[in-house]
C-alpha angles and dihedrals in degrees: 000000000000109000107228116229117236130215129241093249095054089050086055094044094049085054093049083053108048087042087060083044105051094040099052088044092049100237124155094232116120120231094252125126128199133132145160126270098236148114101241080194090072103053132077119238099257086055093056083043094055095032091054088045086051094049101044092055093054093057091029092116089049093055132076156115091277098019101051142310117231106230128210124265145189115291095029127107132197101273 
């Protein structure tokens, strides 16, 4: 599976929209986008583990209870 790469403009566009979403559903995400260039298919479970850690403590001072809440998106599990 080849990972597109995405532009400036439709990162900002996803973010304009989940904020929309979240607000008029009345869920406490923030409107931020962000993510990692990578086939989660192709890792084990202990690499997306590392590689979450990893990337959680990077934006860790841009993520909170009353900064943003990071929400859920396609590709990712529970865990």
């Amino acid at each position: 599976m080849q990972i597109s790469k995405v532009e400036p403009d439709e990162v900002n566009a996803l973010a304009q929209l989940m904020t929309w979403k979240t607000a008029v559903a009345n869920l406490p995400y923030g409107g931020a986008k962000g993510g990692i260039g990578c086939d989660p298919s192709e890792l084990s479970a202990s690499e997306l583990e590392r590689l979450t850690r990893v990337f959680t403590q990077k934006i860790h001072d841009l993520i909170g209870v009353h900064i943003d809440v990071p929400a859920p998106d396609m590709g990712t599990g529970p865990q």
